[in-house]
DOFILUM-644607 format. One record per residue (C-alpha): residue in one letter; x, y, z; residue number from 0. Coordinates in steps of 0.2 Angstrom, whole numbers. Example, Ala and Ser with C-alpha at 12.3 -4.5 7.8 and 13.67 -1.06 7.14 Angstrom:
DOFILUM-644607
{residuo->A | x->62 | y->-22 | z->39 | num->0};
{residuo->S | x->68 | y->-5 | z->36 | num->1};
//
This chain:
DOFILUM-644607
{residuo->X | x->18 | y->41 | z->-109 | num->0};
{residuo->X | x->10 | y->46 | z->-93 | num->1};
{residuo->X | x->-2 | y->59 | z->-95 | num->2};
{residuo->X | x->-14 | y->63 | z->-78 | num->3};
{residuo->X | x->-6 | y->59 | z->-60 | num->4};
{residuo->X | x->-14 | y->64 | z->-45 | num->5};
{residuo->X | x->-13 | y->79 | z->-36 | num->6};
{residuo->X | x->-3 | y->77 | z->-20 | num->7};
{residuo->X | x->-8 | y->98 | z->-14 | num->8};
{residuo->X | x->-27 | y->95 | z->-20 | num->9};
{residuo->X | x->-28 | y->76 | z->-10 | num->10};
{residuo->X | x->-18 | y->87 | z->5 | num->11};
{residuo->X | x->-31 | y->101 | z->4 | num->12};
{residuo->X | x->-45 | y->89 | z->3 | num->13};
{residuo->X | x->-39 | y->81 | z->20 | num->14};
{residuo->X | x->-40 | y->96 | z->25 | num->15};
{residuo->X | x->-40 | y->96 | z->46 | num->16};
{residuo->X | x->-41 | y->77 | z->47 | num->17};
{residuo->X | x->-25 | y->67 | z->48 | num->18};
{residuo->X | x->-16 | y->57 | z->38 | num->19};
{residuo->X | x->-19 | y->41 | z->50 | num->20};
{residuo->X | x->-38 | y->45 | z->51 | num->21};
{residuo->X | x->-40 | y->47 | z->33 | num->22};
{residuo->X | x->-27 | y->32 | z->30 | num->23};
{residuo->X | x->-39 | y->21 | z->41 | num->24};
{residuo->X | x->-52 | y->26 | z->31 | num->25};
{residuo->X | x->-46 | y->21 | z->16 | num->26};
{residuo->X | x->-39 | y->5 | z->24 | num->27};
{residuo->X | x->-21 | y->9 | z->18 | num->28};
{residuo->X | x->-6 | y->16 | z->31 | num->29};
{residuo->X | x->-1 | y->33 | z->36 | num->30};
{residuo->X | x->15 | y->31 | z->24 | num->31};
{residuo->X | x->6 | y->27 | z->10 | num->32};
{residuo->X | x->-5 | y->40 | z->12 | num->33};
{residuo->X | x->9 | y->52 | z->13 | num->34};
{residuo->X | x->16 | y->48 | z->-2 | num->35};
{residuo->X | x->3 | y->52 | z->-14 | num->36};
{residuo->X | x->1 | y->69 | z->-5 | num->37};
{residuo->X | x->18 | y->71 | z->-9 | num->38};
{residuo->X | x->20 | y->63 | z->-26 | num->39};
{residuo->X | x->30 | y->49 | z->-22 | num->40};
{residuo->X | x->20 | y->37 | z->-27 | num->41};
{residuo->X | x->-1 | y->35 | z->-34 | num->42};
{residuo->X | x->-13 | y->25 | z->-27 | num->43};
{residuo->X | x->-20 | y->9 | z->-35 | num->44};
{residuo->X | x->-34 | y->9 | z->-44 | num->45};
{residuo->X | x->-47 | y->3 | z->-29 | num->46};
{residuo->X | x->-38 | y->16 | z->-16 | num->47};
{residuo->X | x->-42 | y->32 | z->-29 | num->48};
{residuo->X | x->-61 | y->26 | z->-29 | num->49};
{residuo->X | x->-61 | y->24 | z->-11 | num->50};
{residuo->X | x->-54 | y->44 | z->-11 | num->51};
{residuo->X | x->-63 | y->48 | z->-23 | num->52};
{residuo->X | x->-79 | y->41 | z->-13 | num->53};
{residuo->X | x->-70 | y->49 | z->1 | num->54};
{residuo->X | x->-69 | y->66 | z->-4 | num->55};
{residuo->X | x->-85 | y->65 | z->-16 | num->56};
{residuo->X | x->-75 | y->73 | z->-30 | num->57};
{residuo->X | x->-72 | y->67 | z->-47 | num->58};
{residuo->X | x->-56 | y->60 | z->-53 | num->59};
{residuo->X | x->-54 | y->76 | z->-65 | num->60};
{residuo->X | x->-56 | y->86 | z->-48 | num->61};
{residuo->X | x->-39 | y->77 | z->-42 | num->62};
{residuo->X | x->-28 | y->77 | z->-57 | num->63};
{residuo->X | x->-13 | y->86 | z->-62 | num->64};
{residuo->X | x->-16 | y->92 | z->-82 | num->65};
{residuo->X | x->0 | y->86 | z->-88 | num->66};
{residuo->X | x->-5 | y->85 | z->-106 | num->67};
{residuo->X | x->-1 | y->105 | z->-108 | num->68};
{residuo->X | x->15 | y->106 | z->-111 | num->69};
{residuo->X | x->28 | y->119 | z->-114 | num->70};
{residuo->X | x->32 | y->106 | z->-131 | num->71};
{residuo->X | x->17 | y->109 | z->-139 | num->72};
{residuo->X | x->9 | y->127 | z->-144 | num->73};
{residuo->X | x->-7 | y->133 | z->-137 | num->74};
{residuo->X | x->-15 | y->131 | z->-154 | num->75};
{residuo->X | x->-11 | y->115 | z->-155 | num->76};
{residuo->X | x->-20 | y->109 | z->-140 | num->77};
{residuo->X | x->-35 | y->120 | z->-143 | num->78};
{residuo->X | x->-36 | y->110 | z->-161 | num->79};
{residuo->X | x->-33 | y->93 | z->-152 | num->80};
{residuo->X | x->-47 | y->97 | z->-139 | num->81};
{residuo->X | x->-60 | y->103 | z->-150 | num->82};
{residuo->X | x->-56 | y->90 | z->-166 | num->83};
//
């Protein structure tokens, strides 16, 4: 079960006026691959996110999507979860 992805909208706002071939070369990956974990197609491997993370200087909880609040599972539940 797949808990936290990353972002896409918060690594395309981080790049903020750069482009994607500069912050691709960077990162020593293309322009296409680049483009899909802005978009969600795919997620970078383990040594591209630290190099993003280096990158941007953010943490990895600054770039993830909170996918473990669902609609399934009442707020009470959670809260009880998270604090147990």
């Amino acid at each position: 079960m797949k808990l936290r992805s990353i972002d896409g909208k918060k690594l395309q706002i981080l790049r903020g006026e750069l482009t994607q071939e500069a912050v691709a070369e960077k990162l020593g990956i293309t322009k296409g691959q680049l483009s899909h974990y802005e978009t969600g197609v795919s997620e970078p491997s383990i040594r591209v996110l630290v190099k993003i993370l280096e990158l941007y200087q953010v943490s990895f909880d600054e770039i993830v999507k909170d996918e473990t609040k669902s609609k399934i599972f009442p707020k009470s539940v959670e809260l009880n979860y998270i604090s147990a």
